[in-house]
PANU-317876 format. One record per residue (C-alpha): residue in three letters; residue number from 1; x, y, z. Coordinates in pm, 1 decimal. Each point is the difference from the previous one (the first is absolute). Example, Ala and Ser with C-alpha at 12.3 -4.5 7.8 and 13.67 -1.06 7.14 Angstrom:
+------+-----+----------+----------+----------+
| rest |  nr |        X |        Y |        Z |
+------+-----+----------+----------+----------+
|  Ala |   1 |   1230.0 |   -450.0 |    780.0 |
|  Ser |   2 |    137.0 |    344.0 |    -66.0 |
+------+-----+----------+----------+----------+
***
This chain:
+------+-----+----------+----------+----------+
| rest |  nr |        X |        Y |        Z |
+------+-----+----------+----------+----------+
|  Unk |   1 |   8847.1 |   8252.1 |  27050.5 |
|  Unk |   2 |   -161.5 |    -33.1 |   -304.8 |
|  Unk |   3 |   -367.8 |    -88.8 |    143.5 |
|  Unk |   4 |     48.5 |    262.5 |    269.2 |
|  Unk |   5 |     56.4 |    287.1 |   -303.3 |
|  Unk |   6 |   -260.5 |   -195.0 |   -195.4 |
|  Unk |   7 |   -261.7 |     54.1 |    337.6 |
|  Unk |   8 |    110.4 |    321.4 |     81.2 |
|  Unk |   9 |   -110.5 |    114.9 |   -361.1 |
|  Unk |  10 |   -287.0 |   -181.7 |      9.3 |
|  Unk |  11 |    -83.2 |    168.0 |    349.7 |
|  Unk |  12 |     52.0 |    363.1 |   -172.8 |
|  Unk |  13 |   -208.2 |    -44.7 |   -295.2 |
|  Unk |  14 |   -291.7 |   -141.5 |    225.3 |
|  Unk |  15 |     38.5 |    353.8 |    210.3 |
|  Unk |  16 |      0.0 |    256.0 |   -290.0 |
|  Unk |  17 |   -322.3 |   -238.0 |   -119.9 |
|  Unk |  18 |   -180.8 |     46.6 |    330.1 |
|  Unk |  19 |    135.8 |    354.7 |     19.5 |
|  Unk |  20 |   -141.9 |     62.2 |   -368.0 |
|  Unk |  21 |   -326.5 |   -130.9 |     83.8 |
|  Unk |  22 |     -9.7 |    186.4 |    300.9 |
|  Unk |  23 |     32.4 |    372.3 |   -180.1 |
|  Unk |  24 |   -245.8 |   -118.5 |   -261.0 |
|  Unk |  25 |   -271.9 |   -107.4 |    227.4 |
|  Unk |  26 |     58.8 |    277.6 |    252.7 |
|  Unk |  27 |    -46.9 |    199.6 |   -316.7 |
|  Unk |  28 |   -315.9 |    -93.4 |   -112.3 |
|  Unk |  29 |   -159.6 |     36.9 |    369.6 |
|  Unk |  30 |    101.1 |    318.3 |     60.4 |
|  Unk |  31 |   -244.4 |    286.8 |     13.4 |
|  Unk |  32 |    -66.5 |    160.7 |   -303.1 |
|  Unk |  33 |   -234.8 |    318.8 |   -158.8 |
|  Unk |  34 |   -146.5 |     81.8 |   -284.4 |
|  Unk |  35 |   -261.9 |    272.7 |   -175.2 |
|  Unk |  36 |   -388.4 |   -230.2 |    -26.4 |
|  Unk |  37 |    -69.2 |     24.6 |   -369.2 |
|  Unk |  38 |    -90.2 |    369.4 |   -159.3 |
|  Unk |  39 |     39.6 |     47.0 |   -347.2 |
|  Unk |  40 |    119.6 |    362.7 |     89.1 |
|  Unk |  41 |    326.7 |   -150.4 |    133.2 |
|  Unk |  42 |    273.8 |      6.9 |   -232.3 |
|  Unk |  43 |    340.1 |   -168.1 |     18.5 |
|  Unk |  44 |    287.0 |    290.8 |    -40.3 |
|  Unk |  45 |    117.1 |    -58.4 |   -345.0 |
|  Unk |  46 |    328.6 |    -86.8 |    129.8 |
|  Unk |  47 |     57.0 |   -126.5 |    322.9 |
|  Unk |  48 |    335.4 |     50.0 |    195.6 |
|  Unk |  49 |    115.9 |   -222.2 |    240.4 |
|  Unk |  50 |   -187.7 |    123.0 |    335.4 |
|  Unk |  51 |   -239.2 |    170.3 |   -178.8 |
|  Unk |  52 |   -228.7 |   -323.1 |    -46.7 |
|  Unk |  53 |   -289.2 |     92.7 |    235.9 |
|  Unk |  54 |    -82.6 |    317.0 |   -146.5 |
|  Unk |  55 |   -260.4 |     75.8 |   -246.8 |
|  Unk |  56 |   -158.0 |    273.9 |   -188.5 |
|  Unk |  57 |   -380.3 |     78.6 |     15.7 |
|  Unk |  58 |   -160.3 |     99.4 |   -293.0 |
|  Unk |  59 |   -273.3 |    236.7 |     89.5 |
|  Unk |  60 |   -206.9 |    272.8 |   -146.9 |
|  Unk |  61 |    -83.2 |    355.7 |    206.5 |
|  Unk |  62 |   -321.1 |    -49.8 |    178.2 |
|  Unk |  63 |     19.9 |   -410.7 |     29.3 |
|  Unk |  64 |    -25.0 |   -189.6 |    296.1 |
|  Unk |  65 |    223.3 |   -329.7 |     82.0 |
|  Unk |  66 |     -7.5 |   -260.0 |    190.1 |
|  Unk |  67 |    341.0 |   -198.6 |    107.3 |
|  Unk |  68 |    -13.1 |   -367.4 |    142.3 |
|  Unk |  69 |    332.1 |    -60.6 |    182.1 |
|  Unk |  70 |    107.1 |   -380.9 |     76.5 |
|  Unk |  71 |    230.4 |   -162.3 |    230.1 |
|  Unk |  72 |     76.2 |   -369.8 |    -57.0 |
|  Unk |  73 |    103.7 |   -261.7 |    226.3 |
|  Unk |  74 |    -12.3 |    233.5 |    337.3 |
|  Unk |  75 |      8.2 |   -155.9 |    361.9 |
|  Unk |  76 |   -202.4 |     38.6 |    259.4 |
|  Unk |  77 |    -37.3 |    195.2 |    138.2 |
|  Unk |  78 |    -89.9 |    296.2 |   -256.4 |
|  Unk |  79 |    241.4 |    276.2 |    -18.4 |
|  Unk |  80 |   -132.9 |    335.3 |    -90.2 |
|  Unk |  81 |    -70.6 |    112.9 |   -328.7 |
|  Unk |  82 |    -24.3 |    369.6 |    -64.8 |
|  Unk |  83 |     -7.8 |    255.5 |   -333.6 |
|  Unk |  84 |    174.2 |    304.1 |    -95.7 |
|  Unk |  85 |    -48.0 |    284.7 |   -255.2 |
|  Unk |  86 |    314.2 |    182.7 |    -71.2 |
|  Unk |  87 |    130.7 |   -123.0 |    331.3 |
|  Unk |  88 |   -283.0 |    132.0 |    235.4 |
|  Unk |  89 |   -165.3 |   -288.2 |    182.1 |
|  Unk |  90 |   -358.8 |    -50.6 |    -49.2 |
|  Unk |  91 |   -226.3 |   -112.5 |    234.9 |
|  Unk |  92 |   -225.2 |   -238.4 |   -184.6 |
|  Unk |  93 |   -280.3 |   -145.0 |    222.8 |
|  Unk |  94 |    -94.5 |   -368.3 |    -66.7 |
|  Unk |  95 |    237.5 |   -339.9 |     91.0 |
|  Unk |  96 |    162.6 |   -153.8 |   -276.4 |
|  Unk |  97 |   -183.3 |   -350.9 |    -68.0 |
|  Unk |  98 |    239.8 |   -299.6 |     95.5 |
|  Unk |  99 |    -79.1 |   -371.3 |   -173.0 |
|  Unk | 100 |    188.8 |   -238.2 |    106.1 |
|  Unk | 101 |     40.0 |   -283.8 |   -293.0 |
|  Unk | 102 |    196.2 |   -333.1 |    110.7 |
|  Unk | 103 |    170.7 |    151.5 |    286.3 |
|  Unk | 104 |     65.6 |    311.8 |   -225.0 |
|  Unk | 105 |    -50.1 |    319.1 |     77.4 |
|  Unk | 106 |    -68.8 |    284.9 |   -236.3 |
|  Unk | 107 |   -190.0 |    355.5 |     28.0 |
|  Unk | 108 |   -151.2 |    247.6 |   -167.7 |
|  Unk | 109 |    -52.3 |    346.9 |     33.7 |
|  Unk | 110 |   -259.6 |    300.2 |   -190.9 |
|  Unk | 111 |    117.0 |    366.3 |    -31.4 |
|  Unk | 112 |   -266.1 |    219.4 |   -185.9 |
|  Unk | 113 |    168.3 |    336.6 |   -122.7 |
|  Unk | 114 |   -295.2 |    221.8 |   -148.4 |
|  Unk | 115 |    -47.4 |    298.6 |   -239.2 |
|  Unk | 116 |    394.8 |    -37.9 |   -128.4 |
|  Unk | 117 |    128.0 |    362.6 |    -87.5 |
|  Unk | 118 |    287.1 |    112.7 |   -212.0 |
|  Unk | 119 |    237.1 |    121.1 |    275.9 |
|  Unk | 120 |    -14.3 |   -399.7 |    112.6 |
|  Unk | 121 |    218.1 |    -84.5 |   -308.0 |
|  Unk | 122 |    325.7 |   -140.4 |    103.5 |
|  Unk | 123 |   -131.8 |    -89.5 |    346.7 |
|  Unk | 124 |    106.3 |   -319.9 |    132.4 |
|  Unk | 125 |   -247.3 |   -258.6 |    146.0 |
|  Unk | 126 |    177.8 |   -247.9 |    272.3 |
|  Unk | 127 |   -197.6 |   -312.6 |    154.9 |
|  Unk | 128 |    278.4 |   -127.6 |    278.3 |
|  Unk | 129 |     17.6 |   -304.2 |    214.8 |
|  Unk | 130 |    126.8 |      3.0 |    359.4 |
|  Unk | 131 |    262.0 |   -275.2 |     55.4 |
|  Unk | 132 |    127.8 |     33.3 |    364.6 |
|  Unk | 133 |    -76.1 |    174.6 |    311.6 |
|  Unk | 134 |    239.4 |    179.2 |    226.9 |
|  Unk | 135 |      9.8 |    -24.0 |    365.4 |
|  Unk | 136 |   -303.6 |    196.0 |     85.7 |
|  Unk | 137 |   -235.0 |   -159.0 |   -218.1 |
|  Unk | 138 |     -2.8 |    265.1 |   -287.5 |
|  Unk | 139 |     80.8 |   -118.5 |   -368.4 |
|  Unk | 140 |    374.2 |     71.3 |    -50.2 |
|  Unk | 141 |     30.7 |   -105.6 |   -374.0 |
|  Unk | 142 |   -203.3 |     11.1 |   -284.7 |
|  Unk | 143 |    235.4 |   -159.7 |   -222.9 |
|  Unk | 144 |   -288.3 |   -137.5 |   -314.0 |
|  Unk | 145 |   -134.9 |    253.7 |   -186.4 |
|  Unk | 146 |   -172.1 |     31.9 |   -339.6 |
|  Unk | 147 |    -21.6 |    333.2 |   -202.2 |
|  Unk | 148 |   -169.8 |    176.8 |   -195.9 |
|  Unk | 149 |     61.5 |    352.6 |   -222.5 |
|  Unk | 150 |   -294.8 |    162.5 |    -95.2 |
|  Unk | 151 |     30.3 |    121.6 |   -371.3 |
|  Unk | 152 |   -322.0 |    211.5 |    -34.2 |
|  Unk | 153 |   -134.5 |    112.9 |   -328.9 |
|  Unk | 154 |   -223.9 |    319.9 |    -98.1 |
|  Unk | 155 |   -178.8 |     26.4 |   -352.9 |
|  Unk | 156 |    -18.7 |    344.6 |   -127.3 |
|  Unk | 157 |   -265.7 |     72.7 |   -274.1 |
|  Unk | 158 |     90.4 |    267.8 |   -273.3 |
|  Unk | 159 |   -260.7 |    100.7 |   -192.6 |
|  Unk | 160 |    -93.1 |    349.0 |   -201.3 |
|  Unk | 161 |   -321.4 |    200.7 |    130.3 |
|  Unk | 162 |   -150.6 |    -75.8 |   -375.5 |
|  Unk | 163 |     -1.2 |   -314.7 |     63.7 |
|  Unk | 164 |   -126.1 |     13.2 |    337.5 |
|  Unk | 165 |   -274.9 |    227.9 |   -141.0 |
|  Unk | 166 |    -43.3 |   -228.6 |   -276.7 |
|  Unk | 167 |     49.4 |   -342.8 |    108.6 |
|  Unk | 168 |    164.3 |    -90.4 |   -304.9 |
|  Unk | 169 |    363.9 |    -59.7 |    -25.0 |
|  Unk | 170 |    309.0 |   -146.1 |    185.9 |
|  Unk | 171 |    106.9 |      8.2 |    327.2 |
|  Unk | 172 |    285.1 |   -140.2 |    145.0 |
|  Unk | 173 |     51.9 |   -171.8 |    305.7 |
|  Unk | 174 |    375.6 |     27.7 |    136.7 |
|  Unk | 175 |     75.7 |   -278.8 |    276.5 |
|  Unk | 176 |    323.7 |    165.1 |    161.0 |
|  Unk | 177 |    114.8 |   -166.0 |    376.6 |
|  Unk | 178 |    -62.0 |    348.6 |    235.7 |
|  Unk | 179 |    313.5 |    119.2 |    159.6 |
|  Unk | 180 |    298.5 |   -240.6 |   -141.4 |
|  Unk | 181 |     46.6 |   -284.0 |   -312.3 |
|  Unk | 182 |    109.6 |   -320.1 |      4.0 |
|  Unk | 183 |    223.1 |      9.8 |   -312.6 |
|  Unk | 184 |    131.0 |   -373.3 |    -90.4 |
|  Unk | 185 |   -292.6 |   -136.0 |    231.0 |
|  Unk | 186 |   -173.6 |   -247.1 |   -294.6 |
|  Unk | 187 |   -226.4 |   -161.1 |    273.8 |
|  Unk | 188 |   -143.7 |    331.3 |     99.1 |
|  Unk | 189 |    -59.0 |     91.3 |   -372.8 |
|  Unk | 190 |   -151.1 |   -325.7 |    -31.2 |
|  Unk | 191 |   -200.4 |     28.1 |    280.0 |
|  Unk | 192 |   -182.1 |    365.9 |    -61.6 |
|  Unk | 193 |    -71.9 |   -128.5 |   -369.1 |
|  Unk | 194 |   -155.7 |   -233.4 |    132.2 |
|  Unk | 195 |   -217.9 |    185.0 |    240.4 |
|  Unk | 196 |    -70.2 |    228.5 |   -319.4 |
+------+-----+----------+----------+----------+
***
């Protein structure tokens, strides 16, 4: 009885092993996104538990940017890959390049927004990855997605006339994000002195 208890143990251990090993390599493999590198891109100072995929944009009135969006380890065959501002779909032309490395697949794609303005602070940047289609061949679920929040800056110049007339004196420059503030957001403050 003994051995039997002493087997059946054994038995149960080697399951939860296999089962452990399982759930780690399934995941590893499993699709995943994330922003290319910008230096723009700022990590939310603190991050809440479903919150990891967004990030905050760091961008003066008047910039352009460029966003890289990747998908790692993807199947064949590609899914779509599409972008959103503020939840409006655009319609980017171009393919997203696919490499394939060692039986991986990844992807990339390029949005170019141009001339940013102040009434695009807050917006929300979305780069989403089709995972399944339904019965009619249309993508049913987008379920990866990476974010970004577009905190855009203005600089305001206050000067007198004298010194205008003049050219002698100070003038101050006043670096103010356009519509809202990011109070407690260190990376952002980081970020525009930076950019400064």
């Amino acid at each position: 009885l003994d051995s039997l208890l002493q087997e059946r143990t054994d038995m149960s251990t080697l399951l939860i092993i296999v089962i452990v090993k399982l759930l780690t390599l399934s995941s590893v493999c499993s699709t995943q996104m994330e922003w290319g590198d910008n230096l723009d891109l700022v990590d939310l100072h603190t991050i809440q538990q479903g919150r990891e995929h967004i990030k905050l944009m760091v961008v003066f009135v008047g910039e352009s940017i460029d966003l890289e969006c990747r998908v790692l380890f993807a199947t064949y065959p590609v899914n779509e890959m599409r972008w959103k501002v503020d939840g409006e779909i655009i319609r980017k032309p171009g393919d997203p390049i696919v490499k394939t490395t060692k039986g991986d697949v990844f992807i990339e794609h390029h949005l170019h927004i141009g001339n940013i303005t102040e009434d695009m602070d807050g917006s929300t940047v979305s780069c989403e990855y089709a995972q399944a289609q339904n019965g009619s061949g249309e993508w049913a679920a987008f379920s990866e997605r990476e974010e970004a929040v577009l905190s855009v800056f203005k600089v305001t110049i206050k000067t007198s006339k004298e010194i205008c007339d003049t050219c002698v004196g100070d003038t101050q420059l006043i670096f103010k994000e356009s519509i809202k503030s990011s109070p407690g957001e260190t990376n952002v403050s980081k970020r525009i002195k930076s950019k400064i």
